[in-house]
C-alpha atoms as a printed R data frame, in Angstrom:
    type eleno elety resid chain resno       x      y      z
1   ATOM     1    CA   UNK     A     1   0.000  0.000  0.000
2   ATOM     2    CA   UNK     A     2   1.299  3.230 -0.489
3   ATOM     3    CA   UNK     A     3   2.025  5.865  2.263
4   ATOM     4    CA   UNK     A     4  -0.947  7.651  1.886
5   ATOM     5    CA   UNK     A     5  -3.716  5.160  1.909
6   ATOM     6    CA   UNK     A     6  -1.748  4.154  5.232
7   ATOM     7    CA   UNK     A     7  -1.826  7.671  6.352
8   ATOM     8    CA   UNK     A     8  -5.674  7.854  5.345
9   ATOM     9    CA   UNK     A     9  -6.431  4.700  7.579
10  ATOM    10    CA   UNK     A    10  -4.521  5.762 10.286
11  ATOM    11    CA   UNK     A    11  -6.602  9.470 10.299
12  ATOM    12    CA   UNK     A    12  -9.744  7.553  9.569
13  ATOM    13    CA   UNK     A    13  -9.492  5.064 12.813
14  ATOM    14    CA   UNK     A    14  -8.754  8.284 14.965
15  ATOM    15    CA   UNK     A    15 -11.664  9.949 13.920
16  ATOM    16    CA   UNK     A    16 -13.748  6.995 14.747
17  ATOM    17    CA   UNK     A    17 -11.470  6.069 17.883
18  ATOM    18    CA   UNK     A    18 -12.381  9.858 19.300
19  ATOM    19    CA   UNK     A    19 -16.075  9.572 18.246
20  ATOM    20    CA   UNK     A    20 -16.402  6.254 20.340
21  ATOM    21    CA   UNK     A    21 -14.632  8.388 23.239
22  ATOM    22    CA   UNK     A    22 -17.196 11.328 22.600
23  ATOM    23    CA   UNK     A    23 -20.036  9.037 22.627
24  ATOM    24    CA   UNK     A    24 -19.088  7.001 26.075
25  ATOM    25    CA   UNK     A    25 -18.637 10.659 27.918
26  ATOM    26    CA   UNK     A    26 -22.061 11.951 26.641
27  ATOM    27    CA   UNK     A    27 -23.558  8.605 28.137
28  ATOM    28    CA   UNK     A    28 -21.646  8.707 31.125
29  ATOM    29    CA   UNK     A    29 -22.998 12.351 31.507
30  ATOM    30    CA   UNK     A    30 -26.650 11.458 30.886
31  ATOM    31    CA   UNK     A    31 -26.365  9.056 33.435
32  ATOM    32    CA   UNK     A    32 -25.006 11.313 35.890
33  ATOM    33    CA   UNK     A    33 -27.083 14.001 35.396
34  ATOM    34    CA   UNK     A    34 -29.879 12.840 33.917
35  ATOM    35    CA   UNK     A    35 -32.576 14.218 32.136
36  ATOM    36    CA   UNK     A    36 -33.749 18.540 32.866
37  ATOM    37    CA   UNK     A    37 -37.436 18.366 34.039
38  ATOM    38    CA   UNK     A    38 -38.558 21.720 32.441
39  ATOM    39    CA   UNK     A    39 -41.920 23.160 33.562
40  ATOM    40    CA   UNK     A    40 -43.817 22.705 30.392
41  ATOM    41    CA   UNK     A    41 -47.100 24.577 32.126
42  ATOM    42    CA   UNK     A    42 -49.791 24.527 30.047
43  ATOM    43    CA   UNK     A    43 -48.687 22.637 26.965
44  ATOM    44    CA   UNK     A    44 -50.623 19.692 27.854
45  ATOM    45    CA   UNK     A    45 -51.467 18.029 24.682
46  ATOM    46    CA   UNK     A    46 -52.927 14.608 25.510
47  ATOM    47    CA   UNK     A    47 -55.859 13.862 27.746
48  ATOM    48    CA   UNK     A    48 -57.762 11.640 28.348
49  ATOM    49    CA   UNK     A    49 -61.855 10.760 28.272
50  ATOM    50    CA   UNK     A    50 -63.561  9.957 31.602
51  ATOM    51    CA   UNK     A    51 -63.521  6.578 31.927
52  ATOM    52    CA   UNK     A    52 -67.245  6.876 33.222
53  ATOM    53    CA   UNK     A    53 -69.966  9.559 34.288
54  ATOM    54    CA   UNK     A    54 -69.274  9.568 38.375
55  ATOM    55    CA   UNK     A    55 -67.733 12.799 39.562
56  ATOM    56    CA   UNK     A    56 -63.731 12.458 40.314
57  ATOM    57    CA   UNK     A    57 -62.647 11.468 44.152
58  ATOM    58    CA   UNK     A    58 -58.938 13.087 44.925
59  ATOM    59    CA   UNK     A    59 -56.305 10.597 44.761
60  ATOM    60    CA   UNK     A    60 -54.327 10.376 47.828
61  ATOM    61    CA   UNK     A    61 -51.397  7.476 46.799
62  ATOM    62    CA   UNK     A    62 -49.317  6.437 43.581
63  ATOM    63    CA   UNK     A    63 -49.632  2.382 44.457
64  ATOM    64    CA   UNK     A    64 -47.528  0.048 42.502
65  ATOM    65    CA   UNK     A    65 -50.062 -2.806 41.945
66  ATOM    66    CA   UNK     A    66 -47.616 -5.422 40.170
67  ATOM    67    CA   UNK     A    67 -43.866 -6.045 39.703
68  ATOM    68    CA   UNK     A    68 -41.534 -6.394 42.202
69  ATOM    69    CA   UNK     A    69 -42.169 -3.554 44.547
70  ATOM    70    CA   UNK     A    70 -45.843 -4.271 44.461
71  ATOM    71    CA   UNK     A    71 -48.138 -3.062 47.613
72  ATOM    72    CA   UNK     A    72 -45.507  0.222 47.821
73  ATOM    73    CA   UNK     A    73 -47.662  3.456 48.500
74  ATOM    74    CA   UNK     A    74 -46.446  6.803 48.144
75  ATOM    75    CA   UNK     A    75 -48.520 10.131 49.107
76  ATOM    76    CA   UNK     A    76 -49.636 12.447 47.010
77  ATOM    77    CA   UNK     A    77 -48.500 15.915 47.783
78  ATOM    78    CA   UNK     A    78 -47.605 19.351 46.194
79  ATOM    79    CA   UNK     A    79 -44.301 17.874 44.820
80  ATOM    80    CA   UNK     A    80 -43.484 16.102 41.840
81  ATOM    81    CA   UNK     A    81 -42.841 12.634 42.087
82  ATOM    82    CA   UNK     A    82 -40.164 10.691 40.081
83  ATOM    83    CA   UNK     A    83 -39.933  7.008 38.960
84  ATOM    84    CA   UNK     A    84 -36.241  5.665 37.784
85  ATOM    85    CA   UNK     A    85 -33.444  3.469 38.292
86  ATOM    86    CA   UNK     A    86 -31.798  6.670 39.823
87  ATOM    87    CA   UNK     A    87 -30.900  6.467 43.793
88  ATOM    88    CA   UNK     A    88 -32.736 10.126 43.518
89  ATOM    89    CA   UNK     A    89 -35.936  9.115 42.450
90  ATOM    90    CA   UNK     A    90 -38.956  8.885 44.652
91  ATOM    91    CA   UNK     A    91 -39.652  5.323 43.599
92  ATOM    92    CA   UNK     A    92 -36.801  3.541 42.875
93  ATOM    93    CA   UNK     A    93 -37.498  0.531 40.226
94  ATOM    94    CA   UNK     A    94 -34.715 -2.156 40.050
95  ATOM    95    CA   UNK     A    95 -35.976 -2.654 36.267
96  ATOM    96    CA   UNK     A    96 -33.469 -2.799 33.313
97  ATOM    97    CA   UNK     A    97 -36.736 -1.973 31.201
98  ATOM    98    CA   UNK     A    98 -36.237  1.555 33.389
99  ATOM    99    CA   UNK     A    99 -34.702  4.860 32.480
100 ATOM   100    CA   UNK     A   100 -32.707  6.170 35.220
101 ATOM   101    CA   UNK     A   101 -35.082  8.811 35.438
102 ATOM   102    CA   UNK     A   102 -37.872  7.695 33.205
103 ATOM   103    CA   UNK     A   103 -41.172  9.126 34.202
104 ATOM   104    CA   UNK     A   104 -42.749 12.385 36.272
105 ATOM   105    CA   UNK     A   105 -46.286 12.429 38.188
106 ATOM   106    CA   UNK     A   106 -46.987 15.702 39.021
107 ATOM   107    CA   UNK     A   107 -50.135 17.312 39.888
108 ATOM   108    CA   UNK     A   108 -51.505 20.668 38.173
109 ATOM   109    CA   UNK     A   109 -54.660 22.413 38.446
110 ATOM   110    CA   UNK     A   110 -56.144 19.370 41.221
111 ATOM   111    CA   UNK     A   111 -55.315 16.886 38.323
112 ATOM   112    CA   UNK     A   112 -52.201 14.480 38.087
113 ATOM   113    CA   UNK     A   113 -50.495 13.890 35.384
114 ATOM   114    CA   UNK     A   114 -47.420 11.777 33.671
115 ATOM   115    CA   UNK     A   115 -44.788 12.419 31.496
116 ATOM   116    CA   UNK     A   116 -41.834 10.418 29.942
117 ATOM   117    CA   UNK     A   117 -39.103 11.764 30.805
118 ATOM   118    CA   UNK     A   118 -37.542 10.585 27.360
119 ATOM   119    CA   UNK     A   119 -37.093  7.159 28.535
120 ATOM   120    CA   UNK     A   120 -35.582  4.458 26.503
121 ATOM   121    CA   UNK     A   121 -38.757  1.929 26.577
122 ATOM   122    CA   UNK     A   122 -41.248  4.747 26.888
123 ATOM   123    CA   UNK     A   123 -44.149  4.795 29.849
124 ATOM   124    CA   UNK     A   124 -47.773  3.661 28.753
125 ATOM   125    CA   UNK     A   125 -51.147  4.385 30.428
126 ATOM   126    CA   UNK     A   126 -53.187  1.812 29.610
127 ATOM   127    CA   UNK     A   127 -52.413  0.208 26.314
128 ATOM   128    CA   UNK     A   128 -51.530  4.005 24.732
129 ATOM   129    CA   UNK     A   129 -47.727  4.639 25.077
130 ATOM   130    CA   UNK     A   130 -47.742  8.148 25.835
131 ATOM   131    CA   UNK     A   131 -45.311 11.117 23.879
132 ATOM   132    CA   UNK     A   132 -46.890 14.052 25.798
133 ATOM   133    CA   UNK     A   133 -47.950 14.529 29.510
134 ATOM   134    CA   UNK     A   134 -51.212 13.387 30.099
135 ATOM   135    CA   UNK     A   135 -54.107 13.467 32.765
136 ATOM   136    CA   UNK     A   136 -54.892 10.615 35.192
137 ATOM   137    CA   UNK     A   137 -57.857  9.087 36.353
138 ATOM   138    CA   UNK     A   138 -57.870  6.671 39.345
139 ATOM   139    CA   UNK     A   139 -57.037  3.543 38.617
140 ATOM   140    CA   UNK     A   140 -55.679  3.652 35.177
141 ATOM   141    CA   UNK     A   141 -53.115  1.302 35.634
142 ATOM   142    CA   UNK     A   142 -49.654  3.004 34.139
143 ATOM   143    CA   UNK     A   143 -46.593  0.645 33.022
144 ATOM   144    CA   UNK     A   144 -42.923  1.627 33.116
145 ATOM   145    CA   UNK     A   145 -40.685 -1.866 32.264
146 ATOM   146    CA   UNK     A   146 -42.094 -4.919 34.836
147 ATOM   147    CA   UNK     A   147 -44.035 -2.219 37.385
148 ATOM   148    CA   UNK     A   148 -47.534 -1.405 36.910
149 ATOM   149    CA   UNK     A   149 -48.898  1.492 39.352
150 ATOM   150    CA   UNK     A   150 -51.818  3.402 39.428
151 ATOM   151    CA   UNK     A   151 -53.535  6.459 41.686
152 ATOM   152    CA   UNK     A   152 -56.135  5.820 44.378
């Protein structure tokens, strides 16, 4: 070969050495860090129909109903609650179907909602995986990897 194609494949498996490199430190950073929660107010772009014609009751608990943290109960409060893999999430899922931060509950005008945090595997209430945040009712169940959990 001459001394330029070998000069040429020695550039070329740099470049894709370094992009490797680049690629493991923006990972490594995601993971860290995780994914920015921005306030996204009232952008709210999915909801969904009453499931029947009784008036709403307030939920008071996010209970995980099946997978293996099932029978945990969290309150309902003000603040935002987050479901992950992350050691600084609210419910912790062992679940390699989980995002280290992969979904939000938060309430907003006396309604909860969810949003996918841009998870790998997505979240799904229901049967609908969801792309936007969208209203809960009580006792929708709502799926993120093995863990099903729903409001009451």
């Amino acid at each position: 070969m001459s001394p330029l194609v070998v000069t040429l494949l020695r550039f070329g498996f740099l470049a894709l050495v370094w992009l490797l490199v680049i690629f493991m430190l923006v990972t490594i950073r995601n993971d860290i860090f995780g994914t920015k929660v921005r306030d996204r107010g009232r952008q709210i772009t999915q909801k969904r129909a009453p499931l029947n014609d009784e008036p709403a009751t307030q939920a008071r608990h996010l209970v995980v109903v099946r997978g293996p943290l099932t029978g945990t109960a969290i309150p309902l409060g003000t603040s935002s609650i987050t479901v992950g893999r992350s050691p600084d999430s609210a419910l912790v899922l062992d679940d390699g179907y989980a995002s280290s931060r992969h979904a939000r509950f938060y309430s907003e005008g006396g309604s909860w909602f969810v949003e996918d945090l841009n998870s790998t595997n997505g979240t799904w209430v229901g049967t609908q995986k969801i792309i936007a945040p969208i209203e809960l009712e009580i006792g929708v169940p709502v799926i993120i990897g093995k863990t099903t959990m729903e409001l009451r």
